[in-house]
C-alpha positions as CSV (number, residue, x, y, z in Angstrom):
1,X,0.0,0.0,0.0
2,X,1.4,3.3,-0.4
3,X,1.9,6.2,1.7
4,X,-1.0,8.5,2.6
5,X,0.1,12.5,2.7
6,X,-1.0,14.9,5.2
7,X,-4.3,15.3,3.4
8,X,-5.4,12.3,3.4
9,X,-5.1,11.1,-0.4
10,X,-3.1,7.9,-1.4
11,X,-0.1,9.3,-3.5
12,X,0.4,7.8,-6.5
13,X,-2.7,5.7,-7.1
14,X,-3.6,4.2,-10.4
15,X,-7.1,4.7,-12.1
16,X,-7.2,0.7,-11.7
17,X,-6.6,0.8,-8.1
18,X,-8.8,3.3,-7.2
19,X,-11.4,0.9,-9.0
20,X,-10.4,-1.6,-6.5
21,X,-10.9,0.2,-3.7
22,X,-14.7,1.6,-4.8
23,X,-15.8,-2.1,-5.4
24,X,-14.6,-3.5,-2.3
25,X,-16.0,-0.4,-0.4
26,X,-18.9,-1.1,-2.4
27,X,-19.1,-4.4,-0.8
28,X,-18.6,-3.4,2.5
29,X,-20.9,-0.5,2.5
30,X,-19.0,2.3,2.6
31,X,-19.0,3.5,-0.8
32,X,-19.9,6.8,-0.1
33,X,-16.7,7.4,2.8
34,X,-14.3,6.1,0.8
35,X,-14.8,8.5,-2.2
36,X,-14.5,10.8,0.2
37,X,-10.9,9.5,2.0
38,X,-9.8,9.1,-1.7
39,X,-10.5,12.9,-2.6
40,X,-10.3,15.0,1.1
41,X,-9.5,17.9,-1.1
42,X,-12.2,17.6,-3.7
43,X,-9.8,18.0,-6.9
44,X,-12.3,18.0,-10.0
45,X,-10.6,15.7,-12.1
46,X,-10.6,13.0,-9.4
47,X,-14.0,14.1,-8.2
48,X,-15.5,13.0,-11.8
49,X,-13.5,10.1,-12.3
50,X,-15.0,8.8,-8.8
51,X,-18.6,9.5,-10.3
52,X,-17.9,7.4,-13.3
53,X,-15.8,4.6,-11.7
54,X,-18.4,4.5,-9.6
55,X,-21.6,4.1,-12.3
56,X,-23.2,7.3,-12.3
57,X,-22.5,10.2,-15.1
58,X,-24.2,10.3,-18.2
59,X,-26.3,7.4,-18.8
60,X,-25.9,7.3,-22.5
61,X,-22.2,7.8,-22.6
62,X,-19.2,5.4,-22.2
63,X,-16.3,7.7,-23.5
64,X,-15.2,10.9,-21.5
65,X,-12.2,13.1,-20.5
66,X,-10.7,12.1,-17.1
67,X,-8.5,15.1,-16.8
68,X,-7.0,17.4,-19.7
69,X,-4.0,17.1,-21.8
70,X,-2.6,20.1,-23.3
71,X,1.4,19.5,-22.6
72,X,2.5,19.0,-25.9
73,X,5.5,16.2,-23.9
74,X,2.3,14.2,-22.4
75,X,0.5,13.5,-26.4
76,X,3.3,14.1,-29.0
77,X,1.6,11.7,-31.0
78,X,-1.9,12.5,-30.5
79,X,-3.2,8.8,-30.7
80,X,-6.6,9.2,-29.8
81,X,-7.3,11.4,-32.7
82,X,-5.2,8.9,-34.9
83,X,-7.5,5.9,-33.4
84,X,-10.8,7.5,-33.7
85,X,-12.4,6.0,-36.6
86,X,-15.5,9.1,-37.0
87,X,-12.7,12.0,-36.6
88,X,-14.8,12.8,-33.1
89,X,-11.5,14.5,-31.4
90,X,-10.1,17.7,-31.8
91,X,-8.1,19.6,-29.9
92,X,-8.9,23.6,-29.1
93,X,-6.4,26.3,-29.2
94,X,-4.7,25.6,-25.8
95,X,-4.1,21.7,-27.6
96,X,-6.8,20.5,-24.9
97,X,-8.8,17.4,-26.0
98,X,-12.2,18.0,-27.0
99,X,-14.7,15.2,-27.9
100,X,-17.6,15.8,-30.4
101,X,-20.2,13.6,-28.6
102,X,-22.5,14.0,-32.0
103,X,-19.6,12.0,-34.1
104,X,-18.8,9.8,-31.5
105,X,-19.5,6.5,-31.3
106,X,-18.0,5.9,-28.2
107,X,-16.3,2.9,-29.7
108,X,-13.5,3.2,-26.8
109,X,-10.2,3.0,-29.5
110,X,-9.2,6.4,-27.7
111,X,-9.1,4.9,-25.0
112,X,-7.2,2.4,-26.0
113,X,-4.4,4.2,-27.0
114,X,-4.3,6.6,-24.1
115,X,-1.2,6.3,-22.5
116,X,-1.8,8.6,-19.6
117,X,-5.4,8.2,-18.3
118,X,-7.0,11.1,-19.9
119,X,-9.4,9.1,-21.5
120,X,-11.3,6.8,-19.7
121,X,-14.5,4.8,-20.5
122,X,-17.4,4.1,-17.4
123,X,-17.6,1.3,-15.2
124,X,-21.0,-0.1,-14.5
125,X,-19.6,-2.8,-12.1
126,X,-20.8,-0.8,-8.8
127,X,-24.5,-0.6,-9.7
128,X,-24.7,-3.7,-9.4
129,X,-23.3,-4.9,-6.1
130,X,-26.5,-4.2,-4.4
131,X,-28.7,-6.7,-6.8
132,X,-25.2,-9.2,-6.0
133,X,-25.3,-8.9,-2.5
134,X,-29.3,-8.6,-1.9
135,X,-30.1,-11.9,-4.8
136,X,-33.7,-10.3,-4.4
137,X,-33.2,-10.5,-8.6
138,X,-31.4,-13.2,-10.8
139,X,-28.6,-11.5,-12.1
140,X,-26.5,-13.9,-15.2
141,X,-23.2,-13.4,-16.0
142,X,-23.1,-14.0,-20.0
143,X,-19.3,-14.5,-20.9
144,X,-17.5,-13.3,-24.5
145,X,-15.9,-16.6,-26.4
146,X,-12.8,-15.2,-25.6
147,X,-12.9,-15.4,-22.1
148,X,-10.7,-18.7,-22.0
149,X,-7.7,-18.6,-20.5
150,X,-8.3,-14.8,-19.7
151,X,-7.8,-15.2,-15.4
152,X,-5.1,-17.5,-16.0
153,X,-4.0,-20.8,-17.0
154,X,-5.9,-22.7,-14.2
155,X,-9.2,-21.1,-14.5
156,X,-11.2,-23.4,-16.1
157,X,-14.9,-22.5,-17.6
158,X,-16.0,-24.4,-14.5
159,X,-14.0,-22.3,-12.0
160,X,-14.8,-18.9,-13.5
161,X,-18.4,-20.0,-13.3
162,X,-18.1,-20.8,-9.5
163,X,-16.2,-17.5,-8.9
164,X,-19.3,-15.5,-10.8
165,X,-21.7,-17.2,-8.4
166,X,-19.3,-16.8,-5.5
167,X,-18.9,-12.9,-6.2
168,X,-23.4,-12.9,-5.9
169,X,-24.1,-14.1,-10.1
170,X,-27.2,-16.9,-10.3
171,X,-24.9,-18.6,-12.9
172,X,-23.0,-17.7,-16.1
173,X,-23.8,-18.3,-19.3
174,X,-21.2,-18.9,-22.7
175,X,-22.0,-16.6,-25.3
176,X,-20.8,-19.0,-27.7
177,X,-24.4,-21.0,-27.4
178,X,-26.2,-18.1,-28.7
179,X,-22.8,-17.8,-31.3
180,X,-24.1,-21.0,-32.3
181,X,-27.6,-19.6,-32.8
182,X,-26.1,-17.0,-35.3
183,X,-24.2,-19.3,-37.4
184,X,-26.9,-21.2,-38.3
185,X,-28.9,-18.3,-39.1
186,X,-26.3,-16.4,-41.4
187,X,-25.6,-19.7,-42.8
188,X,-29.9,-19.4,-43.7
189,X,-29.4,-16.2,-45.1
190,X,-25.8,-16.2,-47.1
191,X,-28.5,-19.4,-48.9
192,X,-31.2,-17.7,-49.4
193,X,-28.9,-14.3,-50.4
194,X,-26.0,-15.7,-52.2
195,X,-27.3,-17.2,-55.8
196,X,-24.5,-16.5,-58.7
197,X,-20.7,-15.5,-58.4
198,X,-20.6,-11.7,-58.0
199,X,-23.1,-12.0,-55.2
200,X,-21.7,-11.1,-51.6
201,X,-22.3,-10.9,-48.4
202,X,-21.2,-8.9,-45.0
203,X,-21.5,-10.5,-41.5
204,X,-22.9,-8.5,-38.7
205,X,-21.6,-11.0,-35.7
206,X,-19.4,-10.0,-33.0
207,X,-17.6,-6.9,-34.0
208,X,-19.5,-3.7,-33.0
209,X,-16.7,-0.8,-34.7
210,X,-16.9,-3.3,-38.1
211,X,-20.7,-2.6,-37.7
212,X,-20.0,1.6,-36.9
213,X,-18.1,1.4,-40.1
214,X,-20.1,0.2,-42.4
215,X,-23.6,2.2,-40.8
216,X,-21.6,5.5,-40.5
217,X,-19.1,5.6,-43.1
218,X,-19.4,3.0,-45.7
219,X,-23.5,3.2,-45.6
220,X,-24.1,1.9,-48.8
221,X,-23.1,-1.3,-48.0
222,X,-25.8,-1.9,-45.8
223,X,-28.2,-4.0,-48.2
224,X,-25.3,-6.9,-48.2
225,X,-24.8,-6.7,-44.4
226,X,-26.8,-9.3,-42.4
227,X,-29.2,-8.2,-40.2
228,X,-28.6,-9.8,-37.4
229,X,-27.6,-9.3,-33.7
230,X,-24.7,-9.5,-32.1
231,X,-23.9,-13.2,-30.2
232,X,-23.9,-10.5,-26.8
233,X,-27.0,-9.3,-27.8
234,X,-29.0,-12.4,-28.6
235,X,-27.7,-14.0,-25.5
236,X,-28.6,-11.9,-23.7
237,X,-32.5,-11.5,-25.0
238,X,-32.4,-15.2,-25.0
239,X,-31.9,-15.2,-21.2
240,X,-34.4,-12.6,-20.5
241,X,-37.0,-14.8,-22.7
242,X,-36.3,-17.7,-20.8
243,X,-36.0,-15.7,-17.3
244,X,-37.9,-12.3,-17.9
245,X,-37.5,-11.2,-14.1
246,X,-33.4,-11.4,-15.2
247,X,-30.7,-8.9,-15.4
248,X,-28.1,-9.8,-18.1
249,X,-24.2,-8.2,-17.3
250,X,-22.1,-9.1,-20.7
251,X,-17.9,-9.9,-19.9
252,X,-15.9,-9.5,-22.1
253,X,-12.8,-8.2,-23.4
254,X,-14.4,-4.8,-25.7
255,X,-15.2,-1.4,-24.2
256,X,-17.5,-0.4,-27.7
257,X,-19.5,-3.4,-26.5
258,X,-20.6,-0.9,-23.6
259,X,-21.3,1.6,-26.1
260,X,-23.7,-1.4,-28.0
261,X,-25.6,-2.5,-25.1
262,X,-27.0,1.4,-24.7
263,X,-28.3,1.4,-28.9
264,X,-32.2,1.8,-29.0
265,X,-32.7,-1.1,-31.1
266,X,-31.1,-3.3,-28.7
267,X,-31.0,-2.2,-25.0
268,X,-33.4,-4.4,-24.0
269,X,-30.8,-7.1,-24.1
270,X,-27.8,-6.2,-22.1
271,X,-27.8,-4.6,-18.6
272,X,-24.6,-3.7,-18.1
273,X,-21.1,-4.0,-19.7
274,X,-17.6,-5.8,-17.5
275,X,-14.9,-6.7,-19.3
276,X,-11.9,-9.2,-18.7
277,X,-9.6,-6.5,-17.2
278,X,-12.5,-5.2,-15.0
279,X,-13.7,-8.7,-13.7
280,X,-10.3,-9.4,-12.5
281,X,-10.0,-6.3,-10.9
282,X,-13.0,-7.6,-9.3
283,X,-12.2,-10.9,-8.3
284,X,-8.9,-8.9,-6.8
285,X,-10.7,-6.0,-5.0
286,X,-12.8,-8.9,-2.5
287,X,-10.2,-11.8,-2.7
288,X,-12.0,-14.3,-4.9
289,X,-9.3,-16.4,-6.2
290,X,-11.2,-18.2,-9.2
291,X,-8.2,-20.7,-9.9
292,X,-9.3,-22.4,-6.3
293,X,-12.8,-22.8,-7.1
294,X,-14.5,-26.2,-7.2
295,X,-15.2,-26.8,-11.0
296,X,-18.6,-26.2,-11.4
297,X,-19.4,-27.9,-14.9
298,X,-21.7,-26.9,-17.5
299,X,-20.5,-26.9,-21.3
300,X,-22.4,-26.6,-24.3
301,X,-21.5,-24.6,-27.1
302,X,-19.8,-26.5,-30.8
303,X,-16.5,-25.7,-31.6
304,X,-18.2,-23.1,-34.3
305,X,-19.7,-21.4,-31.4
306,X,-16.5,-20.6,-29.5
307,X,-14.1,-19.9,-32.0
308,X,-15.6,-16.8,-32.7
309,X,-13.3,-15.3,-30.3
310,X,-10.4,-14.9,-33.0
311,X,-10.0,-13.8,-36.4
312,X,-11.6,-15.8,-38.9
313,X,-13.2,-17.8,-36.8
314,X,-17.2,-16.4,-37.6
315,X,-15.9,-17.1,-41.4
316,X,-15.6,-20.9,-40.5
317,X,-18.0,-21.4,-38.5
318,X,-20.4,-20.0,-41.2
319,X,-18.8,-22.2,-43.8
320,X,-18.8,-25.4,-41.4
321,X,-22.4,-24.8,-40.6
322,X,-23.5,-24.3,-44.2
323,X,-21.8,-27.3,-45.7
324,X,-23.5,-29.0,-43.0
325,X,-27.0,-28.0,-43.8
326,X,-26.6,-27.8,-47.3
327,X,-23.5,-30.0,-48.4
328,X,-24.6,-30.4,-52.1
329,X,-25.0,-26.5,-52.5
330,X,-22.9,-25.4,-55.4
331,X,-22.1,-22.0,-54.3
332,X,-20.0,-22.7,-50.5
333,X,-18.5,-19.9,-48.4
334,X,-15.7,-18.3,-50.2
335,X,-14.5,-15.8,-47.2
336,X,-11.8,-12.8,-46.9
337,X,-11.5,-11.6,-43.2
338,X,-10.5,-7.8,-42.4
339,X,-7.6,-7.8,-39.3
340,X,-8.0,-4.4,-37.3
341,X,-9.1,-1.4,-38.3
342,X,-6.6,-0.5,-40.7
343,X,-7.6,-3.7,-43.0
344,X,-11.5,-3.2,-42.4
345,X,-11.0,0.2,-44.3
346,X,-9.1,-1.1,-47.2
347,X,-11.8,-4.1,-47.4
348,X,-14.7,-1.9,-47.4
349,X,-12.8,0.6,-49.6
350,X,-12.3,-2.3,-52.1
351,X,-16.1,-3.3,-51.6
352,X,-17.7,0.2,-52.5
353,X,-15.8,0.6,-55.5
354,X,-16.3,-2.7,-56.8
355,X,-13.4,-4.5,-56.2
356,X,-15.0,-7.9,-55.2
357,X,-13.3,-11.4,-54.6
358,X,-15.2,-13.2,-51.8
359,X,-18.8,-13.6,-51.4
360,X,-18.2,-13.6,-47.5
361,X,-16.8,-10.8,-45.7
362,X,-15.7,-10.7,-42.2
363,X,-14.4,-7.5,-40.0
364,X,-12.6,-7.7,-36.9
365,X,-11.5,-4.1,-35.5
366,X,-8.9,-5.8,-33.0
367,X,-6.2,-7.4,-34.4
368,X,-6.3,-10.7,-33.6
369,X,-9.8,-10.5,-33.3
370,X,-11.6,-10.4,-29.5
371,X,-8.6,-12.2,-28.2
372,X,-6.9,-8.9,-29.1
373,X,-9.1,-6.5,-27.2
374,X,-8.4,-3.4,-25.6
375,X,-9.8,-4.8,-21.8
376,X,-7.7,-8.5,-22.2
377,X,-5.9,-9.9,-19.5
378,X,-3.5,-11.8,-21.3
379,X,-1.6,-11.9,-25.0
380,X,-3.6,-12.1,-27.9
381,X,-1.5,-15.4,-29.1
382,X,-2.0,-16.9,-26.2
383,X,-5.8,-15.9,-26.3
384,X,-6.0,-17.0,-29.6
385,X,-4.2,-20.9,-29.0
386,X,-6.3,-21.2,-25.5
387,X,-9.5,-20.5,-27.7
388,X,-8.5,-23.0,-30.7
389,X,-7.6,-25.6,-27.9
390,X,-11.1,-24.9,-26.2
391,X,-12.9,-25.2,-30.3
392,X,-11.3,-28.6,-30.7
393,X,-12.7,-30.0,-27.3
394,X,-15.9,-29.3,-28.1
395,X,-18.7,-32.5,-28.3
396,X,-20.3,-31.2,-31.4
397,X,-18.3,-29.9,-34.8
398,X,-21.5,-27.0,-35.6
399,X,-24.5,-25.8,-34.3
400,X,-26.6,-28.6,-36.4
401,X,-24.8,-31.3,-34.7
402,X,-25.5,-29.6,-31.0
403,X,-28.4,-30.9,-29.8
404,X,-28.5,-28.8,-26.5
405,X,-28.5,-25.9,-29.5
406,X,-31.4,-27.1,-31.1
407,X,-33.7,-28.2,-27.8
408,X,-32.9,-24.5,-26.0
409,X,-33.9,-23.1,-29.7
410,X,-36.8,-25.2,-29.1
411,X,-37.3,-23.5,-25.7
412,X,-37.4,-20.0,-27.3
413,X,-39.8,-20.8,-29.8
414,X,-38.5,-21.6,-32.8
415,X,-39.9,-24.9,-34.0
416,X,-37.6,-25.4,-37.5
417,X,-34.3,-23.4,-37.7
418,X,-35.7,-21.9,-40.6
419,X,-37.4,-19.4,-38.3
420,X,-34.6,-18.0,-37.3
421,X,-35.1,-16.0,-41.0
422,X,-38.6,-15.7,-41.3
423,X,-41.7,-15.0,-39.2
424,X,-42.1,-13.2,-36.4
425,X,-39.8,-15.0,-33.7
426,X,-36.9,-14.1,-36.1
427,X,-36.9,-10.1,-35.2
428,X,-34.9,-12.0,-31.7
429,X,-31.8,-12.0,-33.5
430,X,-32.8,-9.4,-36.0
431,X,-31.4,-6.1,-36.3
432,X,-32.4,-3.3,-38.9
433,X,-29.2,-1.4,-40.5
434,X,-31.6,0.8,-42.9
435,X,-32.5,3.7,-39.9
């Protein structure tokens, strides 16, 4: 610990650790005095980073300034305005930081590349310790198919579950189930869409800044993109349908994912946003040590489902899942994948003006994919093998061949798999680009 100063103020304290300290106060109920003990002197900059470490702020926003910086030595290479992908950051004539909230997306890739803490994105962990600690409500933990391997090498899918329900969750669910879900139903669609060479297609799964790209800058694209949800997002309405009384909190490794849970079309799915870097801080802050849980076992998702976590990996499990419902179908999956943000430009660049030599087109705005996220706990090559290793022990090879899959899908409503493109009970996993 280090040393207080005559104020009362902990010198020297990380963002991160002052975190750590609100959650555990937050446990211990005594939020309210330790904001206080960590800011006796009430300095502003501190003051709002408290408020939005703590949940409150802005509802709508997820981006904002934690303190100025105008020395020219502290942003030489003024990598937030290089990273933002809607040119949302300016700077005024003093070279402070200014944020056009109409452009932005709050997509977090400033703060990503902040290396001094002036931009920050909100935590919504603290809001929630009330509804942990109380159980009055159900609260799910639904987990990002990158998750493996994340709070070490140890930490089995069993052990983080049993650390979720230790720390006040009713139980955690794998994304990559309702990952599943998705590949059969873009598999439906690239059929029903994809009928000669020259036709093409744009997935819609995982990525949220692939999605802000295409809606907000490369908007004519939209026809070919599919319209469906994200895996977060129909996990987390399949949960409520099964469990209406349910709040949903989404883990995972993305801070735009907290900027997707709050978009009109979908806000009824997610009720908060933790990623990987967040949960351990977590765990940490109240001394749950996940790798010495009991394993508490419940596994279910194909090997399609999981490897979503990593580039390429929606690309495959849409081609495995097609040639498995359709194997004498002429016209397979012919895929290109976009790595980062750099190589989602060219490829869309290349789309609009023609240039067209897939019929399949996957984005990833991490490089890496989700195993290369901004909130990730470990290296994204070591993400990547833990999530390959964790595909190749799955029972099933695709969604078609997971029966647990096709009974829960059976649970929601959805009597033949075709629904999940037409009827009513599709607009679940439907999303609508045009507005």
């Amino acid at each position: 610990m280090k040393k207080e100063d005559e104020g009362g103020t902990m010198n020297n304290l990380t963002y991160d650790q002052i975190f750590g300290r609100l959650v555990k106060s937050a446990f211990e109920d005594r939020l309210d005095q330790e904001a206080e003990k960590l800011n006796p002197r009430g300095d502003v900059e501190l003051e709002h980073y408290i408020k939005y470490a703590s949940g409150q702020g802005e509802q709508d926003r997820v981006v904002f300034k934690a303190k100025d910086c105008s020395k020219p030595e502290e942003c030489r290479e003024k990598r937030c305005e290089v990273a933002c992908l809607f040119e949302a950051i300016h700077r005024d004539e003093k070279g402070n930081v200014l944020i056009r909230e109409d452009y932005c997306s709050d997509c977090g890739k400033c703060v990503e590349v902040c290396s001094h803490d002036c931009l920050i994105d909100k935590k919504e962990f603290i809001p929630l310790v009330k509804l942990l600690k109380d159980r009055t409500v159900p609260v799910y933990a639904i987990v990002a198919p990158a998750f493996v391997g994340q709070f070490g090498p140890d930490v089995t899918p069993g052990k983080l579950r049993a650390a979720l329900k230790r720390l006040g969750f009713y139980g955690m669910v794998e994304v990559a189930l309702f990952a599943d879900m998705l590949s059969l139903k873009e598999a439906l669609e690239f059929d029903d869409h994809i009928r000669e060479e020259g036709d093409f297609f744009l997935t819609s799964c995982c990525c949220p800044l692939w999605v802000a790209m295409i809606k907000k800058i490369y908007n004519r694209l939209i026809p070919y993109i599919s319209p469906s949800v994200s895996p977060m997002v129909a996990c987390g309405r399949g949960v409520k349908r099964l469990h209406p009384e349910a709040r949903v909190v989404f883990i995972g490794p993305c801070i735009a994912k907290k900027a997707e849970a709050k978009e009109p079309d979908v806000k009824d799915a997610v009720d908060a946003v933790l990623t990987f870097r967040e949960l351990k801080q977590v765990f940490d802050a109240v001394g749950i040590k996940p790798a010495l849980m009991e394993e508490d076992f419940s596994q279910h998702s194909s090997s399609a489902g999981r490897i979503y976590a990593r580039t390429g990996g929606v690309s495959k499990a849409i081609a495995d899942t097609l040639k498995r419902i359709r194997p004498k179908r002429e016209i397979q999956v012919n895929a290109i994948q976009a790595n980062g943000v750099k190589e989602c430009k060219k490829l869309l660049e290349d789309l609009r003006t023609g240039s067209i030599e897939a019929n399949f087109y996957e984005g990833m705005g991490c490089i890496g994919g989700c195993v290369g996220g901004p909130q990730i706990n470990i290296d994204p090559a070591q993400g990547t093998e833990a999530v390959n290793k964790y595909g190749t022990e799955a029972k099933s090879h695709t969604p078609a061949d997971n029966e647990y899959v096709l009974e829960l899908l059976q649970n929601l409503g959805f009597k033949e798999i075709s629904e999940l493109i037409t009827g009513g009970k599709a607009n679940m996993f439907k999303r609508d680009f045009s507005g």
